[in-house]
N, CA, C and O atoms as a GROMACS GRO file, in nm:
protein
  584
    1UNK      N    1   8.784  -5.260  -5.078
    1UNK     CA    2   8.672  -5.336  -5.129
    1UNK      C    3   8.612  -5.263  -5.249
    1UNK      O    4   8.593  -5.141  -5.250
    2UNK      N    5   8.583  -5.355  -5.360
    2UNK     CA    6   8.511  -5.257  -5.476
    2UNK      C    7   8.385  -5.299  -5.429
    2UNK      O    8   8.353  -5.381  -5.342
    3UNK      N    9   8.296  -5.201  -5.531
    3UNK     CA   10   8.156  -5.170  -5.546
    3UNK      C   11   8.083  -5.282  -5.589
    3UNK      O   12   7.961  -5.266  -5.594
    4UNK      N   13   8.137  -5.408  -5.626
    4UNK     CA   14   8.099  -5.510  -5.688
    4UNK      C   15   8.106  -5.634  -5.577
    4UNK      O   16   8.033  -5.732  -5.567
    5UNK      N   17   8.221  -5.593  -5.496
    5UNK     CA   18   8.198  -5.687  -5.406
    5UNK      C   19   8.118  -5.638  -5.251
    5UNK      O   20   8.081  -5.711  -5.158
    6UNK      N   21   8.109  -5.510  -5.264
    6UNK     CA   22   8.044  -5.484  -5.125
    6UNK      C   23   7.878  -5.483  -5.156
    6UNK      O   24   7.787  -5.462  -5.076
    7UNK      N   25   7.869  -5.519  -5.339
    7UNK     CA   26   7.731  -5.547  -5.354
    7UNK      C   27   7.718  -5.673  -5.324
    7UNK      O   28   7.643  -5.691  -5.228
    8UNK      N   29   7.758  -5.756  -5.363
    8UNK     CA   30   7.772  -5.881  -5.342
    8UNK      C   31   7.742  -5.930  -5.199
    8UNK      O   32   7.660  -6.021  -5.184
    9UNK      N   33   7.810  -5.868  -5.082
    9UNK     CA   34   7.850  -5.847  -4.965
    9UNK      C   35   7.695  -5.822  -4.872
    9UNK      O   36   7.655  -5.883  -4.773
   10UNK      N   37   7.626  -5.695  -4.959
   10UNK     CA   38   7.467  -5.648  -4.891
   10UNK      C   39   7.386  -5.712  -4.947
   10UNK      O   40   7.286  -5.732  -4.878
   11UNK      N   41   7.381  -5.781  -5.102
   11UNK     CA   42   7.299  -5.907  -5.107
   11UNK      C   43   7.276  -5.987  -5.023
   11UNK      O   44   7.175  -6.011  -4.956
   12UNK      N   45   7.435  -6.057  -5.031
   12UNK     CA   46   7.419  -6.184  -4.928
   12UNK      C   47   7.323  -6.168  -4.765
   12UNK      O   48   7.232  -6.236  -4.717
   13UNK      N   49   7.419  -6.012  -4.705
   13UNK     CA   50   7.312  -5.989  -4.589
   13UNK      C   51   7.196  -5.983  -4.582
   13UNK      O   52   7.144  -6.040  -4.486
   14UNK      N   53   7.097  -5.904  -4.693
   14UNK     CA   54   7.014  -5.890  -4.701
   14UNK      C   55   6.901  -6.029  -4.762
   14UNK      O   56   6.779  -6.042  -4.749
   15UNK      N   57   6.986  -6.104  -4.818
   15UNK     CA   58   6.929  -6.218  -4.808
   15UNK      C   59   6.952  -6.374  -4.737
   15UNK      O   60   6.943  -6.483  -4.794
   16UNK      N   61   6.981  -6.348  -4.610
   16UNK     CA   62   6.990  -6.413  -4.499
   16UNK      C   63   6.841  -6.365  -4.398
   16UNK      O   64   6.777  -6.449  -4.335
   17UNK      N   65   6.803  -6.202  -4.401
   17UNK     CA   66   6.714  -6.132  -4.382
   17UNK      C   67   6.569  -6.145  -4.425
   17UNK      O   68   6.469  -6.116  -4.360
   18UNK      N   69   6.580  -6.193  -4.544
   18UNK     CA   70   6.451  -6.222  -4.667
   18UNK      C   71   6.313  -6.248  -4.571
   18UNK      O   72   6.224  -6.169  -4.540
   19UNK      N   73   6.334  -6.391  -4.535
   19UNK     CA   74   6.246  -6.429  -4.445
   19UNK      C   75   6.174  -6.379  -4.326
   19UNK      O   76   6.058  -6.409  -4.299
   20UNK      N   77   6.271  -6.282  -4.238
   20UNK     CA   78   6.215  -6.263  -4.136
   20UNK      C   79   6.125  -6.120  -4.187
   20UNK      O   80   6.026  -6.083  -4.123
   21UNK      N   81   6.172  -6.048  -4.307
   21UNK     CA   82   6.101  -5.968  -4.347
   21UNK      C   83   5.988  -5.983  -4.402
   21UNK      O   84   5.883  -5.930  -4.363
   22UNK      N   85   6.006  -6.078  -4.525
   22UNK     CA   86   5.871  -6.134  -4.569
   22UNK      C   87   5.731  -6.156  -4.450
   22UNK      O   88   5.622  -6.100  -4.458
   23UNK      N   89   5.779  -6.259  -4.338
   23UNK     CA   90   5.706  -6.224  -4.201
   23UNK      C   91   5.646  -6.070  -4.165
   23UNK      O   92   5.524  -6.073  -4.152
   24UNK      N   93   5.686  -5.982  -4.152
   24UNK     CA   94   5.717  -5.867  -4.094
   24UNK      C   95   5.577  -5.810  -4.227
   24UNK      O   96   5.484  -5.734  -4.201
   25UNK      N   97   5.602  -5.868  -4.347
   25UNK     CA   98   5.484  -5.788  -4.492
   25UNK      C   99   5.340  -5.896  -4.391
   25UNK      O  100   5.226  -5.851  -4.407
   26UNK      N  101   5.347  -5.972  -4.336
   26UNK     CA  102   5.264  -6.093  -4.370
   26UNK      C  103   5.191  -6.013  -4.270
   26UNK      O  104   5.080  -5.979  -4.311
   27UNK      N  105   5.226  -5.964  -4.127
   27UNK     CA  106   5.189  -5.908  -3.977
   27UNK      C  107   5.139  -5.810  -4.023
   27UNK      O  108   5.020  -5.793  -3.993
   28UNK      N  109   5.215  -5.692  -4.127
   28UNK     CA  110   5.108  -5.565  -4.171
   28UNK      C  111   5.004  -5.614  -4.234
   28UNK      O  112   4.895  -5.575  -4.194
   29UNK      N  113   5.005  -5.697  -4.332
   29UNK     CA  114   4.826  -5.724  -4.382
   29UNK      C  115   4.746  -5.799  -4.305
   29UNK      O  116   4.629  -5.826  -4.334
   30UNK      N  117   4.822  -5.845  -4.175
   30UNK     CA  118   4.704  -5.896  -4.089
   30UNK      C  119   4.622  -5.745  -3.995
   30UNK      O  120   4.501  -5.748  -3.971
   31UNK      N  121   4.704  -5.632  -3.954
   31UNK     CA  122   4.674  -5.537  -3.908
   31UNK      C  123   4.653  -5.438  -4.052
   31UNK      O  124   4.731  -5.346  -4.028
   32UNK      N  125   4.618  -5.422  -4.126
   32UNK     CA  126   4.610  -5.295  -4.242
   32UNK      C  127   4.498  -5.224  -4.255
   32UNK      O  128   4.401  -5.255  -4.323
   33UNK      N  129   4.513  -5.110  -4.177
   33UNK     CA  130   4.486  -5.013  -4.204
   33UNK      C  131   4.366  -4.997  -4.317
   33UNK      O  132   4.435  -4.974  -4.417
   34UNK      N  133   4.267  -4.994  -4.350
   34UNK     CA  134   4.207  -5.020  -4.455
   34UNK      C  135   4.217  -4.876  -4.482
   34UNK      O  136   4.202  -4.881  -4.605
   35UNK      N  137   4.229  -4.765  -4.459
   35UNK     CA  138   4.274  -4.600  -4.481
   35UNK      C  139   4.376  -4.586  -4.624
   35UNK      O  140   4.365  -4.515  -4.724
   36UNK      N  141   4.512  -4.717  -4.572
   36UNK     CA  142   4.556  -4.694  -4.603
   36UNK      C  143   4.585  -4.678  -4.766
   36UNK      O  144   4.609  -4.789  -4.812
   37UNK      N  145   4.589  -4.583  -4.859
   37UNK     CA  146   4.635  -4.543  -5.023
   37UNK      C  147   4.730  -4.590  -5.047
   37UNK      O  148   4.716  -4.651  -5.153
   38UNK      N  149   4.847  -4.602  -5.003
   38UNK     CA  150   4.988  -4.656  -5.043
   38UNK      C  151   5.061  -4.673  -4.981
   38UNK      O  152   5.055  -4.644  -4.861
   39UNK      N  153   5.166  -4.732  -5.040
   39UNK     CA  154   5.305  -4.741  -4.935
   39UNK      C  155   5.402  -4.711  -4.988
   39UNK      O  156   5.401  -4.729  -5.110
   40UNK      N  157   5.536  -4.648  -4.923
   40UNK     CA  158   5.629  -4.614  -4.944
   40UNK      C  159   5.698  -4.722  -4.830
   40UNK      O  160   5.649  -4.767  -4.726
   41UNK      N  161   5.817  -4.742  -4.884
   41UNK     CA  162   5.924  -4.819  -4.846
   41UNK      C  163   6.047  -4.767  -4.841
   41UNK      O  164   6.108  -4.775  -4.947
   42UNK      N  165   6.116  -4.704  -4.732
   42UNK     CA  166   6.233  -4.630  -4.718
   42UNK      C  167   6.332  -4.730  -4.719
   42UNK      O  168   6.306  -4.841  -4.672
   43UNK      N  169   6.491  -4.690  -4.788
   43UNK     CA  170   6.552  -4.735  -4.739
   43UNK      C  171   6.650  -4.600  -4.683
   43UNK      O  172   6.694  -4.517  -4.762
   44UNK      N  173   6.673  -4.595  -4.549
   44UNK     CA  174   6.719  -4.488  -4.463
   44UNK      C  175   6.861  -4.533  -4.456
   44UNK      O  176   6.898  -4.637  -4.402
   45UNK      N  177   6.941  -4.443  -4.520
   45UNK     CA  178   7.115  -4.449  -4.472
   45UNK      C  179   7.116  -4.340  -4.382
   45UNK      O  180   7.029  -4.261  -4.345
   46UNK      N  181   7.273  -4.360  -4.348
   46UNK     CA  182   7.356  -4.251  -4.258
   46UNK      C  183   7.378  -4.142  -4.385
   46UNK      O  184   7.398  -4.166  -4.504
   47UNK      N  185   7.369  -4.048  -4.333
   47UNK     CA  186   7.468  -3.950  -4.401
   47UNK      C  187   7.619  -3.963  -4.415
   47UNK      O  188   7.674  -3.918  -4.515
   48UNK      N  189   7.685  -4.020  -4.322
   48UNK     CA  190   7.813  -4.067  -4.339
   48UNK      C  191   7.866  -4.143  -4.410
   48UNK      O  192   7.986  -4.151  -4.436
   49UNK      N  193   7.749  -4.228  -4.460
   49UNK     CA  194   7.772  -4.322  -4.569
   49UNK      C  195   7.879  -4.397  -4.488
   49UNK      O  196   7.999  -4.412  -4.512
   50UNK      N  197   7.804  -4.438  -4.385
   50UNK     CA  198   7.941  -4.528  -4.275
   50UNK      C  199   7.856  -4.705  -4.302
   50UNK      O  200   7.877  -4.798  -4.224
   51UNK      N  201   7.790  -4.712  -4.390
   51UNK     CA  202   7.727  -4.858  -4.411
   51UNK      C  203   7.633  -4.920  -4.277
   51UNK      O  204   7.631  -5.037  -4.240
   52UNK      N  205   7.566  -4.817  -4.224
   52UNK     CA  206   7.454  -4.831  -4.126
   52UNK      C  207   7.303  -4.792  -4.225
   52UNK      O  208   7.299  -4.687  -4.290
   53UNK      N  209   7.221  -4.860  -4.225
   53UNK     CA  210   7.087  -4.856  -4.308
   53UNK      C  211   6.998  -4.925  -4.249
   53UNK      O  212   7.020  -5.034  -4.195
   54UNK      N  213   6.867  -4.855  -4.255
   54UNK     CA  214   6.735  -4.943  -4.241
   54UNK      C  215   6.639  -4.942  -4.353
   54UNK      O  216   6.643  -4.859  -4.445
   55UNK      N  217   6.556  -5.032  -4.343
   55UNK     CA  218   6.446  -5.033  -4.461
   55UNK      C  219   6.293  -5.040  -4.379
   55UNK      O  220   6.248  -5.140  -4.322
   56UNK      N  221   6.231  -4.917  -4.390
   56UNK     CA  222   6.089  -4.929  -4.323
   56UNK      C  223   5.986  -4.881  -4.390
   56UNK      O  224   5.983  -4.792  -4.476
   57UNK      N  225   5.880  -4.962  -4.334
   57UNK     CA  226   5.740  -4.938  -4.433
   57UNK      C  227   5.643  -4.811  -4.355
   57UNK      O  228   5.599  -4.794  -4.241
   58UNK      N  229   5.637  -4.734  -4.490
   58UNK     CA  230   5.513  -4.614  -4.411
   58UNK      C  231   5.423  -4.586  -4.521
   58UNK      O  232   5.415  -4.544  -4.636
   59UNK      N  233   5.359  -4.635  -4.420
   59UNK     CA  234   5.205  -4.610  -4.480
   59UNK      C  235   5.166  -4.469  -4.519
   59UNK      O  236   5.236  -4.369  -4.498
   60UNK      N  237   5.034  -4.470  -4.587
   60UNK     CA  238   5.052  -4.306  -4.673
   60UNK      C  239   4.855  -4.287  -4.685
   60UNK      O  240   4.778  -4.375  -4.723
   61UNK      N  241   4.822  -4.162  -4.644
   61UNK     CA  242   4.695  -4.181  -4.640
   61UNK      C  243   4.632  -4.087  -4.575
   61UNK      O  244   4.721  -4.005  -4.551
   62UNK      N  245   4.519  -4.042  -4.526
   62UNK     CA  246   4.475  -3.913  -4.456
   62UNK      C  247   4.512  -3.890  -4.320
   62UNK      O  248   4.501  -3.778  -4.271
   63UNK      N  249   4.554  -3.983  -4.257
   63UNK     CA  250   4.633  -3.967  -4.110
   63UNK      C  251   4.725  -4.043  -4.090
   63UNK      O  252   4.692  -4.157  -4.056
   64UNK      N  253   4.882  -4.008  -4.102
   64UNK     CA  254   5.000  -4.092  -4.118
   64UNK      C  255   5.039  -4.163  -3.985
   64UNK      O  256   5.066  -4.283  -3.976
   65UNK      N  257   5.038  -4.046  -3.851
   65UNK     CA  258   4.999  -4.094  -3.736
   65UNK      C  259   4.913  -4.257  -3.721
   65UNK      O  260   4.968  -4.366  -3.709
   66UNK      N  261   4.781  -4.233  -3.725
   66UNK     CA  262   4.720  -4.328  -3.718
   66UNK      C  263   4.752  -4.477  -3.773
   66UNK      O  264   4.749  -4.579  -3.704
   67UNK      N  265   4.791  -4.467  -3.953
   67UNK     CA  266   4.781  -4.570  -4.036
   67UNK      C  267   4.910  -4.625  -3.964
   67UNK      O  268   4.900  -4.742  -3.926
   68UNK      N  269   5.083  -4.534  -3.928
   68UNK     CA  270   5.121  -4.572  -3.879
   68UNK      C  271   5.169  -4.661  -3.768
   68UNK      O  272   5.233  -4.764  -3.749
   69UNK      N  273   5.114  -4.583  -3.716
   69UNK     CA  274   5.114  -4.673  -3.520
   69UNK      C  275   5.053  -4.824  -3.529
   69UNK      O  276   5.092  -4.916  -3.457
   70UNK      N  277   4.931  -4.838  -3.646
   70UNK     CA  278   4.872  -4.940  -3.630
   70UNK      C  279   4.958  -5.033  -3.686
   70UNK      O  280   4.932  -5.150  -3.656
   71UNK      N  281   5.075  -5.012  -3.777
   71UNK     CA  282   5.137  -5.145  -3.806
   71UNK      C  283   5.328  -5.158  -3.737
   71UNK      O  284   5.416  -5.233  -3.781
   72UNK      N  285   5.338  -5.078  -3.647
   72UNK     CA  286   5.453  -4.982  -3.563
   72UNK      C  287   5.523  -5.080  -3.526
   72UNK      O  288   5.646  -5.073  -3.525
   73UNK      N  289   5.452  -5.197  -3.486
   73UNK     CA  290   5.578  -5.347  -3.456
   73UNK      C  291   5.599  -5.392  -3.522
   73UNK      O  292   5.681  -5.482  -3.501
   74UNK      N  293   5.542  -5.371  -3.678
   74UNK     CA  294   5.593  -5.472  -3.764
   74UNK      C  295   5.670  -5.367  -3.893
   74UNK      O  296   5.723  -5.421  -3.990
   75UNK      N  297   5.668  -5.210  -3.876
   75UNK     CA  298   5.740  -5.199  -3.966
   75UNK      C  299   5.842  -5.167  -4.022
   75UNK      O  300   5.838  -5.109  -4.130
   76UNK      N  301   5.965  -5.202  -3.958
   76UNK     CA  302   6.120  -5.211  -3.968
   76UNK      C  303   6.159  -5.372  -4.022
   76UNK      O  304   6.153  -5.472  -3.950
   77UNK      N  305   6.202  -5.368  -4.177
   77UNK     CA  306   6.219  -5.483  -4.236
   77UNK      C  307   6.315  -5.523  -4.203
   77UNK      O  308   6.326  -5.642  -4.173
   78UNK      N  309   6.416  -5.439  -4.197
   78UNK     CA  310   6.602  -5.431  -4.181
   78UNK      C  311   6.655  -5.320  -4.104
   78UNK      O  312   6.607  -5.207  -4.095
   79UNK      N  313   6.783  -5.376  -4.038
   79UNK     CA  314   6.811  -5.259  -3.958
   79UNK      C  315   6.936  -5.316  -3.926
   79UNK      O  316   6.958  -5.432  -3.893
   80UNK      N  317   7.037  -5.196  -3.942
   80UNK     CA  318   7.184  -5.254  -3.869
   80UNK      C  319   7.197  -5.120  -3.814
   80UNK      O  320   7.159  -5.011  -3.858
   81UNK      N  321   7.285  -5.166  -3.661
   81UNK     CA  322   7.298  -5.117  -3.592
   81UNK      C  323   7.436  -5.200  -3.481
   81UNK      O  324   7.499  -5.306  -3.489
   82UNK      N  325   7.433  -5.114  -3.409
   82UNK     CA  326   7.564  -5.138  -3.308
   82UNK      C  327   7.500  -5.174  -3.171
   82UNK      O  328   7.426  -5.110  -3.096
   83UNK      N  329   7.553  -5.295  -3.165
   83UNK     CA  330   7.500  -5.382  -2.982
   83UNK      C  331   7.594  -5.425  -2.974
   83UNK      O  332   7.659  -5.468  -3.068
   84UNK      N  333   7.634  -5.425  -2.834
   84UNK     CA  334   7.764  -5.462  -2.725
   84UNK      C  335   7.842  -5.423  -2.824
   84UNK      O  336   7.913  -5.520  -2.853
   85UNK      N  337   7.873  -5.311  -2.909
   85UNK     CA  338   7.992  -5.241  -2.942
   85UNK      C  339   8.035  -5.300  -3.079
   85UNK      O  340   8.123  -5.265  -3.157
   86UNK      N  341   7.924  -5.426  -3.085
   86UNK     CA  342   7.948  -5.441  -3.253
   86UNK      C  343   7.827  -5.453  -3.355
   86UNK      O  344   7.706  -5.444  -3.332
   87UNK      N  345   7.874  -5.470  -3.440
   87UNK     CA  346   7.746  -5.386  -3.623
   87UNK      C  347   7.676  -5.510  -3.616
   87UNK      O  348   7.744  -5.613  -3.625
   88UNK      N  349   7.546  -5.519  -3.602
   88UNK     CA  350   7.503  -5.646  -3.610
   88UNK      C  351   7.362  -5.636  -3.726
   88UNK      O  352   7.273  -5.566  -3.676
   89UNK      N  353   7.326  -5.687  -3.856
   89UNK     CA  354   7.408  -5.774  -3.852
   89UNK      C  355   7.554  -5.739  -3.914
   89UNK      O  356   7.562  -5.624  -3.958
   90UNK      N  357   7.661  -5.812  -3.923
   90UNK     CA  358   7.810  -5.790  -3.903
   90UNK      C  359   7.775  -5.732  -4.069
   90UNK      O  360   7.675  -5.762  -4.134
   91UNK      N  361   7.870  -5.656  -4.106
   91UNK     CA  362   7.886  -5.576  -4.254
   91UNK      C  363   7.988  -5.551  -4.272
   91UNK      O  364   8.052  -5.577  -4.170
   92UNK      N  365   8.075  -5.495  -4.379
   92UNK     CA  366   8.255  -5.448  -4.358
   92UNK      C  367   8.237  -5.297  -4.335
   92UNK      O  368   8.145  -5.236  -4.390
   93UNK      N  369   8.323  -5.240  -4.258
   93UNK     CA  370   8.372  -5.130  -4.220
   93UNK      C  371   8.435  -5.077  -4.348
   93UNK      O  372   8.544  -5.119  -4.386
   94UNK      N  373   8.365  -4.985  -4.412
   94UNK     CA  374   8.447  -4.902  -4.507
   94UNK      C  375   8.376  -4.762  -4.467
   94UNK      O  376   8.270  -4.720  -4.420
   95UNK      N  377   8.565  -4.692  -4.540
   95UNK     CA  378   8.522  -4.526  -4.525
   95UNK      C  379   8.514  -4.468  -4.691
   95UNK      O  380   8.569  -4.525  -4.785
   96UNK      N  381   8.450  -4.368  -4.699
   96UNK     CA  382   8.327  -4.369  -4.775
   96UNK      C  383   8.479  -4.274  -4.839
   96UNK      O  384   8.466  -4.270  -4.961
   97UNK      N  385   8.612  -4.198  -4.797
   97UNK     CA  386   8.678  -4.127  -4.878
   97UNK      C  387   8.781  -4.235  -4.885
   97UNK      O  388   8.895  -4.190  -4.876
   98UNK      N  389   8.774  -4.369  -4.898
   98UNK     CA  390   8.842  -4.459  -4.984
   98UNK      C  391   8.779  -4.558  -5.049
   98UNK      O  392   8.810  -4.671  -5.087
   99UNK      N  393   8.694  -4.496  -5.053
   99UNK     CA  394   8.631  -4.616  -5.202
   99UNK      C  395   8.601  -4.524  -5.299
   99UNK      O  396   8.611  -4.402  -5.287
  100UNK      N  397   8.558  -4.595  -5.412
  100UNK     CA  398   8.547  -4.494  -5.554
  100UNK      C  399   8.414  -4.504  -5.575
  100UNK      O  400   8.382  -4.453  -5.683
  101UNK      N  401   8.285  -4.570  -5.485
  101UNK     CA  402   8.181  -4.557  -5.526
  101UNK      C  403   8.131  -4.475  -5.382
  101UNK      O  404   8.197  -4.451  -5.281
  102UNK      N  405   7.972  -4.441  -5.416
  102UNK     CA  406   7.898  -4.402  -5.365
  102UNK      C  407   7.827  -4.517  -5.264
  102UNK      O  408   7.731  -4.586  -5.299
  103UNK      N  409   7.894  -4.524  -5.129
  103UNK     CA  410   7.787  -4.636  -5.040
  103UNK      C  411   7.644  -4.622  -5.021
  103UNK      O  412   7.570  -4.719  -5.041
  104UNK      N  413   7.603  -4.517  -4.987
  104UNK     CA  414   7.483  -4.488  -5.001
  104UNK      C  415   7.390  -4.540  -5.121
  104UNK      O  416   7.293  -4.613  -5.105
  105UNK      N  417   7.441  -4.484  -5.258
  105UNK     CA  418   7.366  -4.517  -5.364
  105UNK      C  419   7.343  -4.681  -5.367
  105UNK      O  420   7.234  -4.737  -5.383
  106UNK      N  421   7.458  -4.739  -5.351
  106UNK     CA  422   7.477  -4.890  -5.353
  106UNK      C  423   7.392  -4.966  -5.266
  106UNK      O  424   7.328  -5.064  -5.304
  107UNK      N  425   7.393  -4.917  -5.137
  107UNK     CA  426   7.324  -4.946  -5.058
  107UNK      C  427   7.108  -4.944  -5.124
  107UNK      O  428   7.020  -5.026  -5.100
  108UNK      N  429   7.103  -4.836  -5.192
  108UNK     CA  430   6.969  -4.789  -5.226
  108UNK      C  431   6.937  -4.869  -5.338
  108UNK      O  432   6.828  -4.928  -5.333
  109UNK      N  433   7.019  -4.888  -5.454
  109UNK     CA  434   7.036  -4.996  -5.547
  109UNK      C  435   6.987  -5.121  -5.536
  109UNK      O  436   6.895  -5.160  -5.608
  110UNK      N  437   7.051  -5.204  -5.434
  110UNK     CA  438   7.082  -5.375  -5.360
  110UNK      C  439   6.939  -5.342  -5.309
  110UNK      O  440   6.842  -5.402  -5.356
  111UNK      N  441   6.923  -5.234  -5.199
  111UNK     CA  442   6.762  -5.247  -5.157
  111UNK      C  443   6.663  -5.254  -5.204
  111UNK      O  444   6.595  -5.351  -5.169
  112UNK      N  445   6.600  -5.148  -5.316
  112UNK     CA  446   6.538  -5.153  -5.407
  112UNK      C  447   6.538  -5.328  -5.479
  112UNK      O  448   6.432  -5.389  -5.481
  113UNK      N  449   6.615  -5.366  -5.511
  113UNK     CA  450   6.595  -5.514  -5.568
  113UNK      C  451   6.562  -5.601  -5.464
  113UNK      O  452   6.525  -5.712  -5.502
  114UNK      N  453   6.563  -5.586  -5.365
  114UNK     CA  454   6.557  -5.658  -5.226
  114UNK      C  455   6.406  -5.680  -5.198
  114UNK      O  456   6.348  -5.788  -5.187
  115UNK      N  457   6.333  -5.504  -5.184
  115UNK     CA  458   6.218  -5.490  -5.162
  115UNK      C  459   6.147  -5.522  -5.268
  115UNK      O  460   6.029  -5.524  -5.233
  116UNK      N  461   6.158  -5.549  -5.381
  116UNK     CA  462   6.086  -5.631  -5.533
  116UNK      C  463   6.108  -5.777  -5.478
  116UNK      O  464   6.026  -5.858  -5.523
  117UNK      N  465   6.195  -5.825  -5.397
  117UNK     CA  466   6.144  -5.933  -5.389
  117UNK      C  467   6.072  -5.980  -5.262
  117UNK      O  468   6.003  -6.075  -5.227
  118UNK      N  469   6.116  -5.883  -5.218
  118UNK     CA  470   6.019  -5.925  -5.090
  118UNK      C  471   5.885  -5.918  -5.070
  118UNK      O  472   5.816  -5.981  -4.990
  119UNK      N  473   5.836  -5.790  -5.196
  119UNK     CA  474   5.679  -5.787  -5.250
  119UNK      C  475   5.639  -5.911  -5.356
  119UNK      O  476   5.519  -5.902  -5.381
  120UNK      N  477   5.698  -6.020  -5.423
  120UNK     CA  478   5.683  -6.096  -5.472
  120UNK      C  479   5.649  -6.220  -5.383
  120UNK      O  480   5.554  -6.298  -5.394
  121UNK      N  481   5.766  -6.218  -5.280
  121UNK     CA  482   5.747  -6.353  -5.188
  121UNK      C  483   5.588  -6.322  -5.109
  121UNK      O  484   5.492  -6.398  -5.122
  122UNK      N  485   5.588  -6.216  -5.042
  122UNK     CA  486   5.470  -6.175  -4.971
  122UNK      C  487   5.306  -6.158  -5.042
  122UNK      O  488   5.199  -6.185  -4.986
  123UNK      N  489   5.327  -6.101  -5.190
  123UNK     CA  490   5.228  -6.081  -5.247
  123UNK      C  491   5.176  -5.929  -5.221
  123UNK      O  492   5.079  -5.891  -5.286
  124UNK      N  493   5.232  -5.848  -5.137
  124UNK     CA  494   5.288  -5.704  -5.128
  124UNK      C  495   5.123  -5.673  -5.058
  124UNK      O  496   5.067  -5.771  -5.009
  125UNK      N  497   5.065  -5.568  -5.054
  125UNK     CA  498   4.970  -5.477  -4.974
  125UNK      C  499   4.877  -5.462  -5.038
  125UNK      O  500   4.770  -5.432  -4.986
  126UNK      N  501   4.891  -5.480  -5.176
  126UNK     CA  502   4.753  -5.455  -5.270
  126UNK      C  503   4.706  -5.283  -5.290
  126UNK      O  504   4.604  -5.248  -5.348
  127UNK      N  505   4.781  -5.213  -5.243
  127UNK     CA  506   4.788  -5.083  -5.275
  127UNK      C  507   4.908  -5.067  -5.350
  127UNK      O  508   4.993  -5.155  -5.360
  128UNK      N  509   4.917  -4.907  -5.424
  128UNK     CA  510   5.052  -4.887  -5.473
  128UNK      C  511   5.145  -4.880  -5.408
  128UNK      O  512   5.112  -4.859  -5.292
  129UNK      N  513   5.277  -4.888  -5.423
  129UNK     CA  514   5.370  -4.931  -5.352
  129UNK      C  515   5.464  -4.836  -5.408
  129UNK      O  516   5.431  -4.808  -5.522
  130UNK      N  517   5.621  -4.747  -5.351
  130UNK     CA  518   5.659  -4.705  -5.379
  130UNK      C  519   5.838  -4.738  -5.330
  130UNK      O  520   5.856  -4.804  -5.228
  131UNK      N  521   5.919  -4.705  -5.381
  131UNK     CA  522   6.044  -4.688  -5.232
  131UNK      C  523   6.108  -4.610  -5.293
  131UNK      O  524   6.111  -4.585  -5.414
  132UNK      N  525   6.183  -4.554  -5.174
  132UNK     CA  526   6.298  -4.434  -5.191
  132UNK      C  527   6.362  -4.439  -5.127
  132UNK      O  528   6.333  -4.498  -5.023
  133UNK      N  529   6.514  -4.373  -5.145
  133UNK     CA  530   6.651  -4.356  -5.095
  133UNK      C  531   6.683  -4.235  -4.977
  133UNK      O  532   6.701  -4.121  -5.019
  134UNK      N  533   6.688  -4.253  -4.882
  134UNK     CA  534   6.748  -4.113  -4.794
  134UNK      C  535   6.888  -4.143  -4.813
  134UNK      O  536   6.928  -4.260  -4.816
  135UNK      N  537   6.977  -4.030  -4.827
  135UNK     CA  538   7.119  -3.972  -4.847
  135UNK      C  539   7.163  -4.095  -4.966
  135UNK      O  540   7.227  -4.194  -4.933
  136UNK      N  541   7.120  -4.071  -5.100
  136UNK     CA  542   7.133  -4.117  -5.206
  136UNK      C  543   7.126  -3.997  -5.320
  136UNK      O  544   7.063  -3.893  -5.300
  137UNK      N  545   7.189  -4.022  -5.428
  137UNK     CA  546   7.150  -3.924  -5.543
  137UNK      C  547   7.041  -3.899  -5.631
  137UNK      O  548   7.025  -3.802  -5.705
  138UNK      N  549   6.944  -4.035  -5.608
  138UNK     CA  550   6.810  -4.003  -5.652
  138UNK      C  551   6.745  -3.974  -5.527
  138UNK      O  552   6.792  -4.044  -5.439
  139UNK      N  553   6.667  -3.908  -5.492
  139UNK     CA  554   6.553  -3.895  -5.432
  139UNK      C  555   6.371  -3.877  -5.466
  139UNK      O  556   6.276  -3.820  -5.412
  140UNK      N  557   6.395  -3.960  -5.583
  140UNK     CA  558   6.198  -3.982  -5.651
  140UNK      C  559   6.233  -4.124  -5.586
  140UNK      O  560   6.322  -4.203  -5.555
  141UNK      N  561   6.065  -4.089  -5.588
  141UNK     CA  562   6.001  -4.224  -5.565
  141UNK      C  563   6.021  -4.336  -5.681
  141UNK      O  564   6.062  -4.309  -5.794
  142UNK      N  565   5.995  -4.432  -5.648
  142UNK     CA  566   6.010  -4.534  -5.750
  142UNK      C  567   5.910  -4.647  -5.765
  142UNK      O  568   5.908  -4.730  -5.674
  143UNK      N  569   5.857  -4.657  -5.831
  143UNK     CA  570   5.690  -4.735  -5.800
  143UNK      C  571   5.719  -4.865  -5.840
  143UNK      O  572   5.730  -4.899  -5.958
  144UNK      N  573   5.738  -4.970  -5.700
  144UNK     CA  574   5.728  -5.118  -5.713
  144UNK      C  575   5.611  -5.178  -5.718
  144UNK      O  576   5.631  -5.285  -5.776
  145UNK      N  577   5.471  -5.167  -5.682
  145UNK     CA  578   5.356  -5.224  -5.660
  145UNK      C  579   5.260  -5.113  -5.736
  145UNK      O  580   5.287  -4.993  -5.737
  146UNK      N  581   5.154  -5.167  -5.794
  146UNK     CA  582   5.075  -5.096  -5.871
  146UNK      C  583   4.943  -5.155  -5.798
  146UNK      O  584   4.831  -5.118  -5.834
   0.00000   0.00000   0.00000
């Protein structure tokens, strides 16, 4: 699989997803934290770069604990993972020493454009907004919401 089509590939997933996330922005500003200064928006890979990722919202502010917990059911946008022994939602199985790109980065790429739109559909937190990559080659922040 190239890099063009396994983008193609986490678009599409990720926008089958859109909605239930957009929901998920709508539940934190009904609970928000008024503490809260900003947000950061992870998108969390494997280190294996085995095409397992989540995207979660953390709040940022004088007690991370606190601002946290208060929005704790609603803040996992995306998440793949393995139930009854399969990747759900379903994704392709690639190994990361036969492809010529970086899954991880790709993965952080597709997200990043993902979470711009998902702060557009939602109308985002009204604080600054940030996201970043775990096991990617950038690791700055990147400021989506002002």
């Amino acid at each position: 699989m190239t890099a063009t089509e396994y983008r193609e590939v986490l678009k599409d997933t990720l926008k089958i997803h859109t909605q239930s996330a957009v929901d998920m922005i709508f539940k934190i500003k009904t609970n928000f934290p008024e503490k809260a200064k900003s947000v950061d928006v992870g998108i969390h890979s494997n280190q294996d770069q085995d095409r397992m990722f989540s995207v979660m919202v953390h709040l940022c502010g004088t007690d991370l604990y606190a601002l946290n917990k208060a929005i704790a059911d609603y803040r996992l946008l995306f998440d793949i993972k393995f139930i009854g022994g399969k990747l759900q939602p379903n994704t392709p199985i690639l190994d990361p020493d036969e492809v010529s790109f970086s899954i991880n980065d790709l993965i952080v790429e597709v997200g990043i454009d993902w979470i711009n739109t998902l702060w557009d559909l939602s109308g985002g937190l009204k604080i600054p907004g940030y996201v970043f990559g775990d096991e990617c080659f950038s690791r700055d922040l990147i400021q989506f919401s002002k």
